[in-house]
C-alpha positions as CSV (number, residue, x, y, z in Angstrom):
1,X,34.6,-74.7,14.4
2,X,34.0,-75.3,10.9
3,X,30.6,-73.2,11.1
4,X,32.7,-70.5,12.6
5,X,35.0,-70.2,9.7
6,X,32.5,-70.2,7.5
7,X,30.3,-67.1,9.1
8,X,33.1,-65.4,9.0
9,X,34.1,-66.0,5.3
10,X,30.0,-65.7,4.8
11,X,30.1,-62.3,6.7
12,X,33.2,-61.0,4.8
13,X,31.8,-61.4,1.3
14,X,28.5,-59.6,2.1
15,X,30.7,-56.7,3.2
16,X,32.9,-57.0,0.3
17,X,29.9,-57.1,-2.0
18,X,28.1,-53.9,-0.3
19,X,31.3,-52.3,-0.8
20,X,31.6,-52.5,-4.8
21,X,28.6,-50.7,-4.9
22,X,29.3,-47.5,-3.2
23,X,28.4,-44.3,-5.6
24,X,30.6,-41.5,-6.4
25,X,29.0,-38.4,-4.8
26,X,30.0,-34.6,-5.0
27,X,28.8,-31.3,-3.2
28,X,29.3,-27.4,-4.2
29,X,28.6,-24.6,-1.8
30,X,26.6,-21.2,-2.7
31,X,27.0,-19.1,0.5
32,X,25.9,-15.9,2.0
33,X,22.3,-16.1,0.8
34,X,20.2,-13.5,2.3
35,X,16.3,-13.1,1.7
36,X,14.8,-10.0,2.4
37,X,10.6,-9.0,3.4
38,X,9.4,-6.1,0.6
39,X,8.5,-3.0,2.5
40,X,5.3,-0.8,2.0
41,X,5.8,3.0,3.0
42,X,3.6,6.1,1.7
43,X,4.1,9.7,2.1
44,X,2.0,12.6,1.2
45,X,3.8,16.0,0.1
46,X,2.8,18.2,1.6
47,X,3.1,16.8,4.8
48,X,-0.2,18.7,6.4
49,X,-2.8,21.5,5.5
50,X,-2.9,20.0,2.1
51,X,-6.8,20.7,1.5
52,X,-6.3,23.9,4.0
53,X,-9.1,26.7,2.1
54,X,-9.7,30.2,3.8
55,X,-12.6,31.1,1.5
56,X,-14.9,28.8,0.1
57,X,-18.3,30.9,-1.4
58,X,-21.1,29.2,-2.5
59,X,-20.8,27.7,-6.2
60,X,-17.3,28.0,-5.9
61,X,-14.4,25.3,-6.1
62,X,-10.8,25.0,-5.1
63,X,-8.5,22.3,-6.6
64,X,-5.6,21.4,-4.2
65,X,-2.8,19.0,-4.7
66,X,-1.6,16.8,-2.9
67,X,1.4,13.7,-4.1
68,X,1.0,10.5,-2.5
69,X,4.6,8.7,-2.9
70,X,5.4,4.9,-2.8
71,X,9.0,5.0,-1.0
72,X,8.8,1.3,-0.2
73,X,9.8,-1.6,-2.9
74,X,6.8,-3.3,-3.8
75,X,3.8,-2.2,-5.4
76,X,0.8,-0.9,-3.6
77,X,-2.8,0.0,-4.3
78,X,-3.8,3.2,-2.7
79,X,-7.2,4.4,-1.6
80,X,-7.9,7.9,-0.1
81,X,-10.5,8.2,2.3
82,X,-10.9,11.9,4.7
83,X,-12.4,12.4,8.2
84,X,-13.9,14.6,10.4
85,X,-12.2,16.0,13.5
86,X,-13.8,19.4,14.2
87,X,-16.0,22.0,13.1
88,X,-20.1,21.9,11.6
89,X,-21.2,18.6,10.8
90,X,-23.8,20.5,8.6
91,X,-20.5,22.4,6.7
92,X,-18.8,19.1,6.1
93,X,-22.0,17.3,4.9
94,X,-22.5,20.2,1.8
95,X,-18.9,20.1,0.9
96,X,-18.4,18.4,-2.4
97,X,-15.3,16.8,-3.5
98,X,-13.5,15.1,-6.7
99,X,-10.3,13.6,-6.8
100,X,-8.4,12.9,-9.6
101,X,-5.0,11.0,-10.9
102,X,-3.6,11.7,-14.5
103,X,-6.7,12.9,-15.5
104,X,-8.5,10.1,-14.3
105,X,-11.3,10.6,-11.9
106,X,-11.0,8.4,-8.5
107,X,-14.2,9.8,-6.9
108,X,-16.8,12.3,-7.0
109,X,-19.4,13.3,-4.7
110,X,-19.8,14.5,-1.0
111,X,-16.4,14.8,1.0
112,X,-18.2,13.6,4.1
113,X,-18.0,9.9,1.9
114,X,-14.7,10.5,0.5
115,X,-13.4,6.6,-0.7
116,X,-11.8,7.0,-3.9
117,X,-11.2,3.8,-5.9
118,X,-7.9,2.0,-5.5
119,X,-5.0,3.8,-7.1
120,X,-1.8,1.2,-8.1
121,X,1.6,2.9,-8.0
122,X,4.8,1.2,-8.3
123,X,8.0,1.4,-6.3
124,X,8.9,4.3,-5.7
125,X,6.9,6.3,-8.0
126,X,5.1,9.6,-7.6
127,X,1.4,10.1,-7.8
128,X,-0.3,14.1,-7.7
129,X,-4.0,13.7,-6.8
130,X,-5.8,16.6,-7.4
131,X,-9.0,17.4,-5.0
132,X,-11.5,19.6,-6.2
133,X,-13.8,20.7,-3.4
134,X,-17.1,22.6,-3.7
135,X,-19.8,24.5,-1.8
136,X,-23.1,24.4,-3.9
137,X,-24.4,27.5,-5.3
138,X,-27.6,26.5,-3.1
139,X,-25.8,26.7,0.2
140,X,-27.2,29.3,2.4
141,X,-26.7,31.6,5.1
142,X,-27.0,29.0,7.8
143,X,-23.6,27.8,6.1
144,X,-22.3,31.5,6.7
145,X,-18.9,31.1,8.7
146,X,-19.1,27.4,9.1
147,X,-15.9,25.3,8.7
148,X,-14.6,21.4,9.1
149,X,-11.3,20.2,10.2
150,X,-10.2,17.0,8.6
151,X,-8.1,14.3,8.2
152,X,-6.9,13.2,4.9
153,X,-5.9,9.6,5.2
154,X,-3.7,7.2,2.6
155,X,-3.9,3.9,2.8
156,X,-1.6,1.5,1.0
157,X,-1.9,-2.2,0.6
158,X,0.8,-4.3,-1.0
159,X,-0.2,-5.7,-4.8
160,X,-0.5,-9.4,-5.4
């Protein structure tokens, strides 16, 4: 019985002593915390018929605009690239084009390889690109009533 007693006393200090110590502890609360995804979205003004020209001679060139805007909140990097839907190939192939942004040139050769360099625009900023597009002064007849239907594309990628 004696050994009883004495677990128990034995068993009561070690719970006593585990109890002295305990540590103060606090806790605060910041609620209603919400984390949100950036969003990419471009937009071209106008909409269509941008680079639309009814009479291209040879040796001349038209300048067109076209605003590419960032209406998404992160920044992107642009890059303008065009393709053929309709028309002769032949047409398209001697068409010349150069883009430019604030004066700065973004590409410059045959519109068939239209890839201008990557433009960086902030949130929502406005950009006008201005294409310049050409039919060589040595274009002949066999160009004579040609034409090419194209798509202008935009492409945005977010900025790291």
């Amino acid at each position: 019985m004696k050994r009883i007693v004495l677990f128990v006393i034995g068993c009561y200090a070690v719970l006593t002593l585990g109890a002295a110590g305990a540590y103060f502890t606090s806790q605060s609360q910041n609620p209603e915390n919400i984390i949100r995804a950036g969003t990419v979205a471009i937009s071209t003004e106008p909409t269509s018929s941008a680079l639309s020209i009814d009479t291209l001679a040879p040796g001349a060139t038209i300048t067109q605009s076209v605003t590419v805007v960032n209406s998404g909140n992160l920044p992107v990097s642009v890059v303008v690239s065009a393709a053929k839907k309709a028309g002769i190939t032949a047409f398209y192939e001697a068409l010349t084009c150069r883009v430019e942004a604030d004066g700065t040139s973004l590409y410059e050769g045959p519109l068939s390889g239209l890839r201008t360099t990557p433009l960086r625009m902030g949130p929502g900023s406005r950009t006008p690109l201005q294409f310049s597009v050409g039919l060589p002064a040595a274009a002949g007849n066999e160009l004579l009533g040609g034409y090419a239907k194209l798509t202008l594309y935009v492409d945005a990628e977010q900025v790291n």
